[in-house]
C-alpha positions in Angstrom: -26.3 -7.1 53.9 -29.0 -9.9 53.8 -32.0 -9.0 54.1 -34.5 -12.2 54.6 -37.2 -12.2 57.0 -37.6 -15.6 59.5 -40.0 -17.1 57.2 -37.7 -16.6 54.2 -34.7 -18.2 56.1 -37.3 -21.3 57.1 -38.1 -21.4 53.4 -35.5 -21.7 52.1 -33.4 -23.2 54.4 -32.1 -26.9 52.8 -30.8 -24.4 50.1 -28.8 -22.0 53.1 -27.8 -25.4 54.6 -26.2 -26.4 51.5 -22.4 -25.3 51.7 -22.1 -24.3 47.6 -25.0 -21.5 48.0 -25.8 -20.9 51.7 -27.3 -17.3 52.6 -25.3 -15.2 49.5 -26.2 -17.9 47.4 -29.8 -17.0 48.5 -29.4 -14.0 47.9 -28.4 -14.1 44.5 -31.0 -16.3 43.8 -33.7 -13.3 45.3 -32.3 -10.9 43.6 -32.3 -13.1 39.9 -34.4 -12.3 36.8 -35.8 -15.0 34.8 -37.7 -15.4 32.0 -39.7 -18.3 30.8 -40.6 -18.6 27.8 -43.7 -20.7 27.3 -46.1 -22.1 30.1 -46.2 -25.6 28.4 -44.1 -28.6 29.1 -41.0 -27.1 29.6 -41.9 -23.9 31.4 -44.2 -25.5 33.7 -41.8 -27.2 35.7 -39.3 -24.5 35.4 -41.6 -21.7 36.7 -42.4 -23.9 39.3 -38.9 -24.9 40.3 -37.5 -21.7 40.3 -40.9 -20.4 42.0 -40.0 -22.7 44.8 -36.5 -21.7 45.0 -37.5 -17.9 45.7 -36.3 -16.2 42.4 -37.1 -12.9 42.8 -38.8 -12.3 39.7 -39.8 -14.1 36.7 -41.9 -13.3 33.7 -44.0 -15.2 31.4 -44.3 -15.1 27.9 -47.5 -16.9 26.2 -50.4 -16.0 24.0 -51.9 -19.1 24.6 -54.8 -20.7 26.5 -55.2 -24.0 28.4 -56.1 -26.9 26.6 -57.4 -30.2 28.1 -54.5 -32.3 25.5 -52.2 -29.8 27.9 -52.3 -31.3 31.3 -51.0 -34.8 30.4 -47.8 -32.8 30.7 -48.0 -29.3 31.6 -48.2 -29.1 35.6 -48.4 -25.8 36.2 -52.1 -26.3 34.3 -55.0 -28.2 36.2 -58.5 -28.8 34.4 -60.5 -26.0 35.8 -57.9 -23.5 33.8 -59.2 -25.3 30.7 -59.5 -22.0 28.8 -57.9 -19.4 30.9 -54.8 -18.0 29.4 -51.4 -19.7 30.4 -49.6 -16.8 32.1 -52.9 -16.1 34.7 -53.0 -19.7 35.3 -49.0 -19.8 35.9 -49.3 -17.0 37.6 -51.7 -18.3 40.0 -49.6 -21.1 40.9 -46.6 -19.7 41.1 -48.0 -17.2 43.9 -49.8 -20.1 45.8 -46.5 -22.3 45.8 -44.6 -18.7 47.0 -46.3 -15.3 47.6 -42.6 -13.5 47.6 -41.8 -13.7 44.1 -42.8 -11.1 41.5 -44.5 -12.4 38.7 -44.6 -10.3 35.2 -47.2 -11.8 32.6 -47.2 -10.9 29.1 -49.7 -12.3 27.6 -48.6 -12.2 23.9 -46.1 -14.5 22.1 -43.1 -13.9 21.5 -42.1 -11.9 18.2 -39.1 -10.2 16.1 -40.9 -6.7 17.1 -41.2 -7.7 21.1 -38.5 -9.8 21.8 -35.5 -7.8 22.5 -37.3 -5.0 24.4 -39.2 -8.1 27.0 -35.8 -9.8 27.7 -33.6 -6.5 28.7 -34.9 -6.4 32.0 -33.5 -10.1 32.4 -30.7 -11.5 34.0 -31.7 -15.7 31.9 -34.0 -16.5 29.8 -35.4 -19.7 29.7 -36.4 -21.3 26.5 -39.8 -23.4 27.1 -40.8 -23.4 23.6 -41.7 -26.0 21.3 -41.5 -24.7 17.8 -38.8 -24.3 15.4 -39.0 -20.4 14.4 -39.6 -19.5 18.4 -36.3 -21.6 19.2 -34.5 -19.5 16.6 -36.0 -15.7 17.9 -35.0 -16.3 21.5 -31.4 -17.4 20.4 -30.9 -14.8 17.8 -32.2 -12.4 20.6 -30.2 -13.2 23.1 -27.4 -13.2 21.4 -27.8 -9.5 20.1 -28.5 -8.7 23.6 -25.8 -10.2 25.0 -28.2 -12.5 27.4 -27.2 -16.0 28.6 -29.9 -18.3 28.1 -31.3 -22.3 28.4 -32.4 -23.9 25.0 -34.7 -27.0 25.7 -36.3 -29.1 23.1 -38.7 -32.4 23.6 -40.4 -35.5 21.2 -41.8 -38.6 21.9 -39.3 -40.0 24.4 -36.3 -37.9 24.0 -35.0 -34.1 24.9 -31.9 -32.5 24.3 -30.6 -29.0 26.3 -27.5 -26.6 26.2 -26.9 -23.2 27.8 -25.4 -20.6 26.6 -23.2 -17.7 27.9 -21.8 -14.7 25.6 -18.9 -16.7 23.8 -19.8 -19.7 23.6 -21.9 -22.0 21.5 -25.5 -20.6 20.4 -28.3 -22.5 18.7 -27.4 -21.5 15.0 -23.6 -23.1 15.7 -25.5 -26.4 16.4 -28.0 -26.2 13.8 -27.4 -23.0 11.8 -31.3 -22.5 10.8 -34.6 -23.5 10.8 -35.2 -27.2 8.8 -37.6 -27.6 5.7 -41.2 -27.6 6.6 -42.4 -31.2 7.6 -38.9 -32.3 7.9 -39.8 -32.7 11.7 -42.9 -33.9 13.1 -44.9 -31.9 15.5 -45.9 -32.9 19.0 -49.2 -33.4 18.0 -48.2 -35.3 15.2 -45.9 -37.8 16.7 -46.6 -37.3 20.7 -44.7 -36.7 23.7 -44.5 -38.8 26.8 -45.8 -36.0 29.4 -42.8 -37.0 32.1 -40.3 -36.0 29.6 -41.0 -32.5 29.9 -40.5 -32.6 33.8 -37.5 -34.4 33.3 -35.8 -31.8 30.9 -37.8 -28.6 32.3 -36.0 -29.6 35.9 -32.9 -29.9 34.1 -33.0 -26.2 32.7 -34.5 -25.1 36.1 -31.0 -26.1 37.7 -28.8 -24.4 34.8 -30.9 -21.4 35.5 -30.0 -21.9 39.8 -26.7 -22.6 38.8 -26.1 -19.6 37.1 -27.7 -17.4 39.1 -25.6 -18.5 42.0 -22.6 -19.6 40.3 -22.3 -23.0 41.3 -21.0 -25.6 39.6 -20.0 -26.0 35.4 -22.9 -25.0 33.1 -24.0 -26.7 30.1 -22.1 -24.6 27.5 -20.4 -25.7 24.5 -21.8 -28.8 25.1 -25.4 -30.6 24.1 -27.2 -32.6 26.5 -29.3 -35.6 25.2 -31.3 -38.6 26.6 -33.9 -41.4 25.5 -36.1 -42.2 28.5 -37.0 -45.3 27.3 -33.1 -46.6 27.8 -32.3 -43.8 30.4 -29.1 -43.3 28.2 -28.0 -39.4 28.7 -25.2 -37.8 26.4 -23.2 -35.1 26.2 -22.1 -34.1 22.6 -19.5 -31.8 22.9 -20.1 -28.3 20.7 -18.2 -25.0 20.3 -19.0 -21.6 19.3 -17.8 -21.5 14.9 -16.6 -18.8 13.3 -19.1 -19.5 10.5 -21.9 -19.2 12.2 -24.1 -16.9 10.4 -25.3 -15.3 14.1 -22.2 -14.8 16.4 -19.5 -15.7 13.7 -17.0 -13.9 12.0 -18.9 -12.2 9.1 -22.6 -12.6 10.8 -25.4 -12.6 7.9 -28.0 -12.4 10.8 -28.3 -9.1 11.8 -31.7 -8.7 12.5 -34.8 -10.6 14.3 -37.0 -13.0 12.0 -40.4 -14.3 12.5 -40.0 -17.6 10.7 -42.9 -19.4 9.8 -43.1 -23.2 10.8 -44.8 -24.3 13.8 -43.2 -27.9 14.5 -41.8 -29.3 18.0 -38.0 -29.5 17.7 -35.7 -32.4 18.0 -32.5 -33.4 16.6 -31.4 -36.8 16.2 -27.8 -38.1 16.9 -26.1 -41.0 15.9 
C-alpha cells in the first residue's frame, strides 16, 4: 500500500513517470536511509539531490563551520551561513528544497568511538569526505557493519568513485591503507575546481537512488575516474582480494582507527 499524498505524487512525478521506478520505486526511495557524510563538496550536492528526490531520511555528519573559501564549491552553503555549523545550514536547505524529509544532524565528526553506532540506523552511507583517515573509518565501518556505501574522492580537476555492497571490493582492496604524510597534497594545497565536486557528488547521489530502488548495475568492483579538463571518464575494473587486511581471508583490521593525516584524497592512474 502506497501511501503518498497529491502533492507528493506532483512532486515527484517525472520520477513515477519513469517506467524503471514508478510509484514502488517511490516508495522505496521514501522509505530509504541515507547518510552523508560531510556537508562540503561532495555532500552538498548529494544532500540536495537526494533531498529533491524525497528520501525519507538523511543524516548529516560534520563538526565543521562555514567558511567563505567553502562556497566556491559547496552549494548547499551561501554567504550569510559564513560561520554557522554545516549540518544547521544543510539542514536548512534541505527542508526549504523539501519539508517531507527527516533530517538528523550530528554535529560532531566522525570518529572510531562514534562511527559504527551513527551508521546502524542506515540503509547507505555516503562518503562526502575529503581526508585520508575519514575515507578509511567510514570504509572499515561499513564493512564491520555490513553497510553498502559510496566512496567519493576530488583534486584539482579530477575525481574518482566506487560503491560498495557486502562482497565486493572495499577501499582497503584498492588502496590497502592510508599513504605517507605529504605524499598527497591537500585541497588547500593544490585546489579544486568547485564544478568537480557537483559533477562527482551527482554521480554518488544516483548510486545512492539506484540502490535504493534497485535500478540499474552499481558501481561495484569497479573504480570510476575522470579529468574534466579532457572530459575522459574510466572505469578501472577492481575486485574484492583475499588479502585484504579488512574483508580478506585473515583480516588484520579488526577494529576502528582514528588515523591521523588530514589531506584531500586522490589516486592517480596510468
Amino acid at each position: 500500500m502506497y501511501d503518498f499524498t497529491e502533492e507528493e505524487l506532483k512532486r515527484y512525478s517525472r520520477h513515477i513517470l519513469l517506467q524503471d521506478v514508478g510509484v514502488e520505486g517511490q516508495e522505496k526511495i521514501k522509505q530509504g536511509k541515507v547518510l552523508v557524510v560531510g556537508a562540503g563538496g561532495l555532500g552538498a550536492p548529494v544532500a540536495l539531490y537526494l533531498a529533491a528526490a524525497g528520501v525519507g531520511t538523511i543524516g548529516i555528519v560534520d563538526g565543521d563551520v562555514v567558511d567563505i573559501s567553502n562556497l566556491q564549491r559547496q552549494i548547499i552553503h551561501f554567504t550569510p551561513d559564513t560561520d554557522r555549523p554545516k549540518v544547521d545550514s544543510a539542514r536548512e536547505k534541505i527542508k526549504l528544497i523539501n519539508p517531507n524529509v527527516k533530517v538528523n544532524t550530528y554535529k560532531q565528526f566522525l570518529s572510531a568511538d562514534n562511527a559504527l553506532d551513527i551508521i546502524k540506523e542506515y540503509d547507505f552511507v555516503v562518503d562526502g569526505t575529503d581526508n585520508f583517515p575519514v575515507k578509511f573509518l567510514i570504509n572499515d565501518a561499513c564493512v564491520m557493519a555490513g553497510k553498502p556505501f559510496s566512496h567519493g574522492g576530488i583534486l584539482r580537476f579530477e575525481g574518482q568513485t566506487f560503491t560498495h555492497l557486502p562482497g565486493t571490493a572495499c577501499y582497503r582492496c584498492l588502496f590497502n591503507s592510508p599513504p605517507p604524510a605529504g605524499a598527497v597534497p591537500t585541497c588547500s594545497q593544490a585546489g579544486v575546481l568547485g564544478a568537480i565536486a557537483g559533477m562527482l557528488g551527482t554521480i554518488q547521489a544516483a548510486e545512492t537512488l539506484k540502490y535504493l530502488t534497485g535500478v540499474g548495475e552499481l558501481l561495484t568492483d569497479r573504480l570510476l575516474t575522470f579529468n574534466a579538463k579532457t572530459m575522459e571518464f574510466r572505469k578501472i575494473k577492481t575486485r574484492r582480494h583475499d588479502h585484504c587486511p579488512l574483508c580478506g581471508t585473515h583480516p588484520t583490521v579488526k577494529e576502528l582507527v582514528d588515523y591521523e593525516q588530514p589531506t584531500c584524497e586522490l589516486k592517480k592512474h596510468k
